[in-house]
Residue, then its C-alpha position, 0 to 999 in steps of 0.5 A: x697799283x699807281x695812278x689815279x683810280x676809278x670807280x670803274x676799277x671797283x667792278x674788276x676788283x670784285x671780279x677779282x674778289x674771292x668766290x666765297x666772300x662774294x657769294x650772297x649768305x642770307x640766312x632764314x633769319x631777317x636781320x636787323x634792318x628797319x622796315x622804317x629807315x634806321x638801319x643796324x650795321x657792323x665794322x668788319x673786316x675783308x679778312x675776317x669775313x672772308x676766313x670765316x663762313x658763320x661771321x660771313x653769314x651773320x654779316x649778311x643777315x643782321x647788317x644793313x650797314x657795314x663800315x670797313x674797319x681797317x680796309x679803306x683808310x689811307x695807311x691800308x690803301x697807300x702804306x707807301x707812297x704810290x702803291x696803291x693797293x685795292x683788294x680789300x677795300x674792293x671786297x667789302x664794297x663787293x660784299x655791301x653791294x651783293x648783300x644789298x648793305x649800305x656802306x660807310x666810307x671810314x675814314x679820310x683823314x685821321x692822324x692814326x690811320x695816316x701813313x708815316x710817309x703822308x705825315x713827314x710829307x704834310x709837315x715838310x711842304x704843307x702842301x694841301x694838294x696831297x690831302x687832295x691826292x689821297x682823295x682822289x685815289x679813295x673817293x675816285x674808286x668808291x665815292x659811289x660805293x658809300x652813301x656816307x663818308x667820315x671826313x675827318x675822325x676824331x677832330x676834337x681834343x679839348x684837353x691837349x688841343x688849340x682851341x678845341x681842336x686836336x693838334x693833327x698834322x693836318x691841324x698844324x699844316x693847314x690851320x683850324x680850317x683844314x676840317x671845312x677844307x676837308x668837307x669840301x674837298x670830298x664834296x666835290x669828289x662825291x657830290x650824293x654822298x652824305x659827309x660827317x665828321x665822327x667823334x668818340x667821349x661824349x657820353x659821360x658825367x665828366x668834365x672831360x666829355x662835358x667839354x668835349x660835347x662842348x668843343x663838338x658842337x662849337x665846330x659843328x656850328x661853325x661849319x655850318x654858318x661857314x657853308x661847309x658841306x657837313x651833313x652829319x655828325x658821328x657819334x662813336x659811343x664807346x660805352x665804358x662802364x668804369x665812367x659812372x652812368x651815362x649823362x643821358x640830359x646832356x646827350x639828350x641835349x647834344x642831339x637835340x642842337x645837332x638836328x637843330x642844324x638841319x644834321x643827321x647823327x649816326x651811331x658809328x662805333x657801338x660797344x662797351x668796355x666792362x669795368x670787372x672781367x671776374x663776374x659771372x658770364x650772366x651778371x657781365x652781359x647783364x650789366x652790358x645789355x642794361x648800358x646799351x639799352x640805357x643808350x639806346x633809349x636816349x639816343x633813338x628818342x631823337x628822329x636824327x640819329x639814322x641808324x646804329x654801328x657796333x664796332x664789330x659783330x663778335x667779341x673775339x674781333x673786337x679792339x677792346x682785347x688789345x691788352x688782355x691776356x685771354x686765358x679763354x672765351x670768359x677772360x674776352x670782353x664781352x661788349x659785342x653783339x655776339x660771343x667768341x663762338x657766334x652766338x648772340x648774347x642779350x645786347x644782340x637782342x636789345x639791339x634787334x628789337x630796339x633798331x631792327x624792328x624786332x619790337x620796334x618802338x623806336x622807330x620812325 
């Protein structure tokens, strides 16, 4: 497909979506959603769910936000210059929109996920009209469909970076400012969206994550006294338990100046990467659950953080096996709501309870 796109074309891309992906798949259960606002929601994948009628179903109950994993960035959408290509992206709109989820836009501009075609281009004629392009292609089709959108992904870098920025392409033919650039371009192609920009390491007593707290939040203020159109901050929380204990009085204090701003904060990449694989299944779930909730219970203190995303619903799916020699089920880690057969583990629980008003007293 060429040209330029229209939100108008989403519908015929579910028309054109498969029968089962679309048809509604509610369970008895009522899922995680918050009769209060704060929302659970999950990262998935048009071809995973489609493939698999029981992820299918369990998408539908426990999510009230889905973020497309792979399905809506540039390398996926444009992988050549030109041929655009909808399907996927159109089935998980398709399926947020039967299943009354809201959908998160991930992501517009990160270096990883920028075709090398895209990447060659930006650094020979530097020219911003392509970043334009590109959202005009993405934001023309689905800027209605999703009611956020990560902007720019992964900006910070305070170790390898200029001035506490990551040394992108886009940084480097467009300058510090490319971020605000970025805001406001997608603001003028999806004016009711809510634009964040989304980053990961900043949970942790360590220099490292100490400065990249740091850099986070000097970006974040500088947009804002620039008049850039950000709305909220994502925070991915890849939890490690390899790091030591969470620095919960600095997460505590990083939130609190975020909404200081006037922002929101989504929780938009939730999982945990174990420290010791060889422990009994019990003592890793454990261990895993007693993390999460440690988090949880910093992070919904704050009336800011809007909602919570685990980086996929069953461990099976879950990029934290990148490099693992699985020998079975037990040599899986296990940092997601559900095991590699669907069933839920005691994070799922924590997660039910402390967003989807199981128990709810963290709600607002």
């Amino acid at each position: 497909m060429t040209g330029r796109c229209h939100r108008r074309d989403v519908l015929k891309g579910a028309l054109a979506a498969p029968a089962m992906l679309l048809a509604p798949a509610r369970s008895g259960d009522a899922g995680m959603i918050a009769p209060t606002g704060r929302l659970y929601g999950a990262a998935v994948r048009a071809d995973t769910i489609a493939a698999d009628p029981a992820l299918r179903r369990r998408v539908a109950a426990d999510c009230g936000w889905i973020t497309p994993e792979i399905d809506f960035k540039w390398n996926a959408l444009e992988y050549r210059r030109g041929g655009w290509w909808f399907e996927r992206a159109d089935q998980i709109a398709a399926f947020a929109r039967t299943h009354d989820q809201q959908l998160r836009g991930h992501t517009l501009l990160w270096e990883q996920s920028t075709p090398d075609w895209a990447r060659a281009e930006i650094a020979d004629k530097r020219d911003w009209r392509l970043v334009e392009r590109w959202f005009d292609g993405v934001l023309g089709r689905y800027a209605d469909a999703a009611s956020e959108w990560d902007v720019v992904n992964e900006p910070i870098d305070t170790e390898q970076g200029h001035r506490g920025l990551r040394r992108t392409c886009f940084q480097r033919a467009f300058g510090d400012g490319y971020v605000a650039r970025a805001l406001h371009a997608a603001r003028e192609r999806a004016p009711t969206a809510r634009l964040f920009v989304n980053e990961y390491g900043l949970e942790y007593a360590n220099p490292v994550e100490r400065d990249r707290r740091t850099a986070l939040l000097k970006l974040v203020e500088r947009l804002r006294h620039d008049g850039a159109p950000i709305d909220g901050v994502g925070i991915q929380a890849h939890l490690d338990l390899s790091k030591g204990p969470l620095d919960t009085i600095a997460i505590t204090a990083m939130l609190r100046e975020i909404a200081g701003m006037g922002l929101r904060v989504s929780i938009t990449e939730l999982d945990v990467k174990e420290a010791d694989r060889s422990l009994p299944l019990a003592t890793r779930d454990r261990l895993i659950d007693d993390e999460v909730r440690r988090y949880l219970d910093v992070v919904l203190a704050e009336p800011a953080v809007r909602g919570v995303v685990s980086w996929g619903v069953s461990d099976r799916d879950s990029w934290l096996q990148d490099g693992i020699a699985a020998t079975g089920p037990a040599a899986l880690n296990r940092g997601l709501p559900l095991d590699a057969a669907l069933a839920p583990k005691p994070v799922y629980w924590t997660l039910r309870e402390a967003v989807g008003g199981g128990g709810g007293r963290h709600q607002v």
